[in-house]
VOGU-3710 file (C-alpha; in Angstrom, 3 decimals, decimal comma):
1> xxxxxxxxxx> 162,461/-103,915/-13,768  165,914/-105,208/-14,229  165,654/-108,298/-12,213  162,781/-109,623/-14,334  164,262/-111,754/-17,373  163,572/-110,418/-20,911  161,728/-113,254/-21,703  159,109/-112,811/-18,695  158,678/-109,298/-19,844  158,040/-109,830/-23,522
11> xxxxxxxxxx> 155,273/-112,996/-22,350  153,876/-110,372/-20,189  153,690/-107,645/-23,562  151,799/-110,516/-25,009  149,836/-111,112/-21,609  148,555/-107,836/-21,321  147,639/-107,569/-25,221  145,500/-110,833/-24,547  144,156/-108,875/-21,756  143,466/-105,541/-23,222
21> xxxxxxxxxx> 141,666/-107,556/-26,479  139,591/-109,433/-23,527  138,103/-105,799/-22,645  137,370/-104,687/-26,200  135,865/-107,755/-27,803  133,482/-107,922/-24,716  132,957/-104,269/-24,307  131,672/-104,655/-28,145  129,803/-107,636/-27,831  127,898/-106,803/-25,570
31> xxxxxxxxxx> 126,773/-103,391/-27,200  125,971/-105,121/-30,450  123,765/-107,933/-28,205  120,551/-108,379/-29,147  118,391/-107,561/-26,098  115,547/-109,543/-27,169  117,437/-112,115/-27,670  118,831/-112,004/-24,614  115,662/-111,751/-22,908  114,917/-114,847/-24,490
41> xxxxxxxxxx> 117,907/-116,785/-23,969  117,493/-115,598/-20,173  114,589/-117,442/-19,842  115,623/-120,539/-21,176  118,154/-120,434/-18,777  121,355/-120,321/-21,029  124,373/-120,226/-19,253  125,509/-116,419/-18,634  122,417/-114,926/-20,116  121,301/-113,830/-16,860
51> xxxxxxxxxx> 124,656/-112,487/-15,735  124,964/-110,389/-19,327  121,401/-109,285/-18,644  122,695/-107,738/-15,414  125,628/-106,273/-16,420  123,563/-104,518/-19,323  121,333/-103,065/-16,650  123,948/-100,852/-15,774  125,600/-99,508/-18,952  127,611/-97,138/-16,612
61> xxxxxxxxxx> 129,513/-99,368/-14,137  129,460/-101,753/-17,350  131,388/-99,306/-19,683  133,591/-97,934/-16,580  135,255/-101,381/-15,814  136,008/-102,226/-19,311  137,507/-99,092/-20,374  139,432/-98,732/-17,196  140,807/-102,023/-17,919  141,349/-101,939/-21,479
71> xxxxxxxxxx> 143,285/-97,849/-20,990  144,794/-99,232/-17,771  146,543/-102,023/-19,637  146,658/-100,075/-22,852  149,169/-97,756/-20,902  151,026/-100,198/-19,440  151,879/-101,961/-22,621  154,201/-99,230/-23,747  156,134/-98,640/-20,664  157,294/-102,104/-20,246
81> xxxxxxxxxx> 157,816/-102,162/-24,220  160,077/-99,088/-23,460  161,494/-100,641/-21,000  162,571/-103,889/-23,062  163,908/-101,625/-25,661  166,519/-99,763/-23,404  167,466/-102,551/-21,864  168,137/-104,321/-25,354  170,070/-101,635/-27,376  170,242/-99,167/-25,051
91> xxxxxxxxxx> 169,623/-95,332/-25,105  169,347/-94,219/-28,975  166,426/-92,103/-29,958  165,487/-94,441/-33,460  165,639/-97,264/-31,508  162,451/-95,924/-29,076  160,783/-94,417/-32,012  160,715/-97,392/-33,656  159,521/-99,529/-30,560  156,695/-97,089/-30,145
101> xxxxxxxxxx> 155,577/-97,721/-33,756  155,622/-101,351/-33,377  154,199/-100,886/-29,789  151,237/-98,619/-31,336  150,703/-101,219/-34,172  150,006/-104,174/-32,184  147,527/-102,564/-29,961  145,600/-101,145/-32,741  145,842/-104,708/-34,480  145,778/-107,244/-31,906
111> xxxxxxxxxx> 143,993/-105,155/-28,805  141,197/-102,932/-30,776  140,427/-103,490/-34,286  140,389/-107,433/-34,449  138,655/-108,513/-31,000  136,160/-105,629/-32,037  135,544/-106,897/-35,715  134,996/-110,932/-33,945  132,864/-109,233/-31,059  130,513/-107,566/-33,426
121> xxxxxxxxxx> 130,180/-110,351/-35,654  129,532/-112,901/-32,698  128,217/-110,938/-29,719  126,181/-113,507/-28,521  129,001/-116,511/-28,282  131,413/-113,883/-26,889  129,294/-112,198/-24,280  127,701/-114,666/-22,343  130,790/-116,272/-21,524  132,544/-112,755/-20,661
131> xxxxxxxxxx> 129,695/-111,807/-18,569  131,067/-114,830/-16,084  134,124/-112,860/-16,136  133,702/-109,261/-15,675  131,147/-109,626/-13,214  133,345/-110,577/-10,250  135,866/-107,942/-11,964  133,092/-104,995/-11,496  132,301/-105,820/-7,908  136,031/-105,760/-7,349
141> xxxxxxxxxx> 136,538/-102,980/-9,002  133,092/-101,091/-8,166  134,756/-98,143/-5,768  137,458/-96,887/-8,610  134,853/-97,317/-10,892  132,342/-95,226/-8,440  135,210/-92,463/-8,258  135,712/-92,329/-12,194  132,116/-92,116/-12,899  131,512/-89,526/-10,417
151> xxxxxxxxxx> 133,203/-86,832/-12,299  131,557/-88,531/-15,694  128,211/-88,045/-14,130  129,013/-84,827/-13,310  130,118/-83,568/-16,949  126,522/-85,183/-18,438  124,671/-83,475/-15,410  126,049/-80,115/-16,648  125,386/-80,716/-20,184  121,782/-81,495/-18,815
161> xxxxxxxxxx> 122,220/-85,235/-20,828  119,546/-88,226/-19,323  120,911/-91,466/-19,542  117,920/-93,110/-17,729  115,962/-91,590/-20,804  117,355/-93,630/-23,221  117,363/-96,785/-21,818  113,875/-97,852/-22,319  114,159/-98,500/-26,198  110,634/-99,792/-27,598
171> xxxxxxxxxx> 110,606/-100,756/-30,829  107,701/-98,879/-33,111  105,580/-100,476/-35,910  107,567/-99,536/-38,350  110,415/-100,727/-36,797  109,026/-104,196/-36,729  107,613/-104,060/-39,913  111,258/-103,814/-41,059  112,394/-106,838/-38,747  109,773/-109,122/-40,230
181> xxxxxxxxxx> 110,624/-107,674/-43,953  113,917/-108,318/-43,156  113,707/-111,801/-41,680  113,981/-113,972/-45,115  114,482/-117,270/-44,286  114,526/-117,318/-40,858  110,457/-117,208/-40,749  108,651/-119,408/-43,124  106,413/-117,269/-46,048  102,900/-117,598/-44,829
191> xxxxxxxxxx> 104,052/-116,736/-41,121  105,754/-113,654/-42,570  102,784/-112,522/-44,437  100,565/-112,975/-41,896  102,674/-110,574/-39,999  102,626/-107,673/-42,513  98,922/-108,029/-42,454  98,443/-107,567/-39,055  100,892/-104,336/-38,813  98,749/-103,318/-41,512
201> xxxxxxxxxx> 95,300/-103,875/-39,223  96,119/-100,622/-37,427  95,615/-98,447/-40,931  92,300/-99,863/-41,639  88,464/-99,331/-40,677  85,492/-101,974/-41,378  85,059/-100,215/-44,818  87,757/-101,695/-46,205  86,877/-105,217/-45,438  83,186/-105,044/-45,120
211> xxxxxxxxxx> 80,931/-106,934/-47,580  79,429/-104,136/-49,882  75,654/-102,831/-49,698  75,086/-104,317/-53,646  77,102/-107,294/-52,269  74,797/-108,656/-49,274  72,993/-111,221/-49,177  69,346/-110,409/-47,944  65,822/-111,259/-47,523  62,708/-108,610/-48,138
221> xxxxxxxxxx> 60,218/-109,995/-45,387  57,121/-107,947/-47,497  58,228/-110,554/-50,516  55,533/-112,911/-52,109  56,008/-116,110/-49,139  56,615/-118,579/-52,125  59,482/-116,041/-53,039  61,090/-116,311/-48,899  60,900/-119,858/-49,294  62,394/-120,510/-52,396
231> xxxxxxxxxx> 65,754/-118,428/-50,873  65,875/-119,687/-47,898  65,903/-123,193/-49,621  68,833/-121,949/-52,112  69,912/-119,195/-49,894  74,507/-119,049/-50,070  74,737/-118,060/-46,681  73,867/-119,912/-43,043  73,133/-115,789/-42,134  70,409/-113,499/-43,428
241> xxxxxxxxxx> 69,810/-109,694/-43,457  65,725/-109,376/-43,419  64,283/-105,829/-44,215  61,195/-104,648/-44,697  61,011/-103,014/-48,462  64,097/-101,106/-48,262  67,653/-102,844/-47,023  68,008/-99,658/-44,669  64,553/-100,581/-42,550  66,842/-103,840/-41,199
251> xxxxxxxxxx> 64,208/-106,115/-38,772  67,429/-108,409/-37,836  69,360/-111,285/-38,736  67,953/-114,478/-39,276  69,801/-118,006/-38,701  69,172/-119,902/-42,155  69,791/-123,265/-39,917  66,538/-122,862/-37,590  63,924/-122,134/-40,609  65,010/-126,060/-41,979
261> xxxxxxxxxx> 63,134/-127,862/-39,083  59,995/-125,695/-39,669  60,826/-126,413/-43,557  60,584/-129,442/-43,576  57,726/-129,847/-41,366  55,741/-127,433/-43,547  55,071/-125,061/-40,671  57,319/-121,873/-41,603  55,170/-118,891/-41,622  56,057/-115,105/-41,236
271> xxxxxxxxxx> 55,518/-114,991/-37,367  57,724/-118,011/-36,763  59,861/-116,564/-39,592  60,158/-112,816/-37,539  60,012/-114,704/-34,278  63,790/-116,683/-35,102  64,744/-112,798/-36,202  67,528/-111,460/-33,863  68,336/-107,861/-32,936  71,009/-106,226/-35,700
281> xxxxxxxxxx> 74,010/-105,345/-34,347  74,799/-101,775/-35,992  78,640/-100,324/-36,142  79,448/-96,897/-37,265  81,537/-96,171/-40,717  85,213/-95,657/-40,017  85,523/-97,686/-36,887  88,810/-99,325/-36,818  89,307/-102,731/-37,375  91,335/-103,700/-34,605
291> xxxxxxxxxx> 88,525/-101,734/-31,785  85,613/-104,010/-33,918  87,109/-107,304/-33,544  87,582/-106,299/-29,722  83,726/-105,407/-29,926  83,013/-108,767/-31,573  84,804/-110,377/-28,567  82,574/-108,147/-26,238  79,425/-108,579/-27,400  79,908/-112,279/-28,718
301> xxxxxxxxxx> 78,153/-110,986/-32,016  79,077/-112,486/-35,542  77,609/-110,361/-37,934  77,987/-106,287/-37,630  75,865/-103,922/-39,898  77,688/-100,961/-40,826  76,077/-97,740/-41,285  76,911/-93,796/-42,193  76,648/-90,903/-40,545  72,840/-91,003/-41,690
311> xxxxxxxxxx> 71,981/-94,312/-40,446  72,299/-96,069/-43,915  73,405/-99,416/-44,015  77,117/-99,343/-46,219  77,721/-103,341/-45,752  77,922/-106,073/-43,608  81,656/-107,103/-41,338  81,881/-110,592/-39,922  84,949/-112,011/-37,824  85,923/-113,886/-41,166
321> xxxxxxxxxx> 86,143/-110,636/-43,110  88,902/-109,757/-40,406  90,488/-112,448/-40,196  90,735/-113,198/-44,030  93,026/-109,938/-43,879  95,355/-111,708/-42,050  95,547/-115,209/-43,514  94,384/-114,833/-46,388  90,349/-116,009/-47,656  89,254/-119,014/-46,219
331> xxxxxxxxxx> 85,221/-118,841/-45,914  83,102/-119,010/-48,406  81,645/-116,349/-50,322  79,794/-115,448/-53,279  81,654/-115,910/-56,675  83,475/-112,785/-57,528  82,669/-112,798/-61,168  80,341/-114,100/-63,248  83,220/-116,407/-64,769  84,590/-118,614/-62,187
341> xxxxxxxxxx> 87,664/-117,834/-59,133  90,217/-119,442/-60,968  91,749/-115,930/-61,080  94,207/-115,076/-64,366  93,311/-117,047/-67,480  95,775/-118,340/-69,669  95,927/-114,630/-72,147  96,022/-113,733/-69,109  92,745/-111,918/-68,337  90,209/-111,754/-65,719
351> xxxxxxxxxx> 86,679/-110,231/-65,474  85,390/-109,305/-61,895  82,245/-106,885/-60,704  82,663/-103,765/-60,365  81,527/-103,275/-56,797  84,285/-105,711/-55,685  86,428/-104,357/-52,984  89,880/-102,997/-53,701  92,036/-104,596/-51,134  90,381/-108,129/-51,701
361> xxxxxxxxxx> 90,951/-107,779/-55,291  94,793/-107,183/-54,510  94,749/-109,829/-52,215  92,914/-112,003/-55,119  94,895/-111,370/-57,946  98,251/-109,937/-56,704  97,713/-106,304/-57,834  98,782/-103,153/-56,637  95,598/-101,393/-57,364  95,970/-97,996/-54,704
371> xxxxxxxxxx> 93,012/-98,740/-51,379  94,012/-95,519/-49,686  90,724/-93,937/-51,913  88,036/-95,609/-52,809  86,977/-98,874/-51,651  85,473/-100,421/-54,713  86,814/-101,000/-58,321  83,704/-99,381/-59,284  85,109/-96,058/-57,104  88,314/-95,787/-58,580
381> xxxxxxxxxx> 87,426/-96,019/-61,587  84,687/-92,991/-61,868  87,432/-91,245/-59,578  90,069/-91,729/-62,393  87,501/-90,918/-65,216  85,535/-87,877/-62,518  82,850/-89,484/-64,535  80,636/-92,235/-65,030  81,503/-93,637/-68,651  78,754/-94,363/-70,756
391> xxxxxxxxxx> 80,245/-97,584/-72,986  83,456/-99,259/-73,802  86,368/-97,375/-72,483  89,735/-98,718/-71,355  92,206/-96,700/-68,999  94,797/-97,987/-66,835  95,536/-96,952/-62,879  98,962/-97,653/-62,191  100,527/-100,813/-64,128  97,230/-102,556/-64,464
401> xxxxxxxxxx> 95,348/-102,088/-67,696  91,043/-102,200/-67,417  88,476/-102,313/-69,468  85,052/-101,355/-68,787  82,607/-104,072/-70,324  79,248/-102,941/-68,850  77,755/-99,889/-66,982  74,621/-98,340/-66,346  73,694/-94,448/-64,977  74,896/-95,073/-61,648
411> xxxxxxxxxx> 78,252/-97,176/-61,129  80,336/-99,327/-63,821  79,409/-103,239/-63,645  81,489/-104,947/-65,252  85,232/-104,875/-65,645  87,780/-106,486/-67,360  91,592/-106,443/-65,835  94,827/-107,509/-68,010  97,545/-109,214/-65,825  100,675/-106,348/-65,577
421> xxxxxxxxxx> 103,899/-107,847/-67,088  106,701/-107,912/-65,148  108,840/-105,435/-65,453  111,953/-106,058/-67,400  115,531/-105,613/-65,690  117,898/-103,214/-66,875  121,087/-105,293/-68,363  124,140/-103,718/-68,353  125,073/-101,994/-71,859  127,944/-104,152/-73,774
431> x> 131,456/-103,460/-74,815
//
């Protein structure tokens, strides 16, 4: 050690600290690596991606050659230091203990804590490159690193620990509910929203975006045949439920678009009218939503009638109604209220039916209004009151304030909703 100048052995000190900061800031990169992204960056064929990808494959041989390197070097740091100092002011005790000190600091600083800090906060410029490096290094190094992790192996076989187990990390829904939440401005609004919504598919059944019983749209085939011809003529919908004297005897669905040639040729009657009839398509209550619009896909069917356990009809599901809770409404539907959709007015007020659905008046208005109950305004309201009111009453179901404007003996009508006001932030008390 005495034939190598002082000034090759200090650039060496410095050598091996570059060295030993190599191994931590990629051993840490690479942990904090996002594997999806890397997955993705893999197949657009960025350089080292594929090589990182391997490497992270096998976290064992991975971890082995880095900290073999970084302790090797991390060990050979203070000898030559040692060495430097005895040759420079020879044997005196303070003279090590201080060496050691300064030895200890710079590893801490310069080998561990700041390549660490940079490799977490840019794994993915650090690693790639590093990848090119240690890979060669591992294959080199593969039979020490075989030896080493033999005994490891051995000490996590005896403590009965898997570490093929945990390897296979899948995110759950929750998990990427938080990702999206937590996305900001990386995703643009609407795209984020439309993710929430469809996380939120999996918690809901076709009764909570069906069209209501009271709410569809249907034609009594026993009616007066002026009466069937005057609503097919001013009819909402291009679809048609047609019973026979009560909505729960359903004959089938009828295609408003074939009666018009027969319309206007003045040669509609009630056998070409049951003959354009085709078969309902009945779904049980409580099927999920995700497992119907599957069905839909099956069965190439547009319109679903939903029924209870007793075979009465509950309301009516369409692909729309699905897809509405994802993007938001789009079709076209009958007016909610008897006002107009413009939503909040300027006191800011806003009268809707009673039998309107919960989550659609959320999704309407921006409310809050609890859907994991009843399905209708109308239903959480005689489940707040456990009764149906008999005139004016107001009440108010979490921060939104109603008012019931008309009711009869069997559900409430008619409501009126007050916009909540946003809740005032807490300022800080003064001096």
């Amino acid at each position: 050690m005495d034939q190598i100048p002082l000034w090759a052995q200090i650039g060496a000190v410095f050598v091996l600290l570059l060295c030993s900061g190599f191994f931590s800031i990629s051993e840490t990169s690479m942990m904090a690596l996002n594997r999806h992204r890397l997955k993705y960056l893999a197949g657009k064929g960025a350089f080292g991606a594929r090589t990182t990808q391997g490497l992270l494959a096998r976290p064992d041989q991975l971890l082995g050659v880095v900290l073999i390197g970084n302790n090797l070097l991390n060990t050979i740091i203070p000898v030559l230091t040692t060495s430097i100092a005895l040759r420079t002011f020879g044997r005196d005790n303070l003279v090590l203990s201080v060496a050691t000190g300064i030895v200890a600091f710079l590893i801490i600083v310069f080998a561990e804590i700041t390549p660490k800090i940079v490799g977490a906060t840019y794994p993915e410029k650090i690693a790639l490159p590093a990848s090119v490096l240690i890979a060669p290094l591992m294959r080199l190094l593969k039979p020490v690193v075989w030896f080493v992790n033999l005994f490891s192996n051995t000490i996590l076989l005896a403590l009965r620990i898997n570490t093929k187990g945990g390897r296979d990390q899948r995110l759950s829904t929750e998990e990427l509910r938080a990702i999206v939440l937590e996305s900001g401005s990386f995703m643009p609004t609407k795209h984020r929203s439309i993710l929430l919504n469809l996380f939120d598919l999996e918690n809901i059944s076709v009764d909570d975006v069906m069209i209501p019983r009271r709410r569809i749209e249907s034609l009594d085939f026993d009616a007066p045949f002026e009466d069937i011809l005057h609503q097919l003529e001013t009819c909402y919908h291009n679809k048609l439920i047609v019973y026979q004297g009560d909505i729960d005897r359903v004959l089938g669905v009828l295609h408003v678009r074939k009666t018009l040639a027969a319309l206007h040729k003045q040669e509609l009657t009630r056998e070409t009218l049951q003959a354009l009839l085709t078969d309902p398509y009945f779904v049980p209550s409580g099927t999920p939503v995700f497992q119907q619009l599957q069905y839909f896909q099956e069965t190439r069917q547009r319109t679903a009638l939903v029924v209870n356990e007793y075979g009465e009809l509950e309301g009516l599901v369409t692909p729309e109604d699905i897809l509405e809770e994802l993007i938001g409404e789009f079709t076209t539907s009958i007016p909610r209220s008897a006002g107009s959709r413009t939503g909040w007015t300027e006191g800011g007020e806003c009268i809707v039916a009673g039998s309107m659905p919960l989550r659609e008046l959320n999704r309407w208005l921006q409310l809050t209004l609890p859907t994991d109950g009843p399905k209708t305004l109308n239903g959480l309201i005689l489940e707040t009151l456990a009764e149906i009111p008999e005139g004016d009453v107001c009440l108010q179901i979490g921060d939104v304030q109603l008012e019931v404007l008309q009711s009869d003996d069997q559900a409430v009508r008619t409501v009126k909703l007050f916009k909540p006001r946003p809740r005032a932030t807490a300022k800080a008390p003064q001096a």
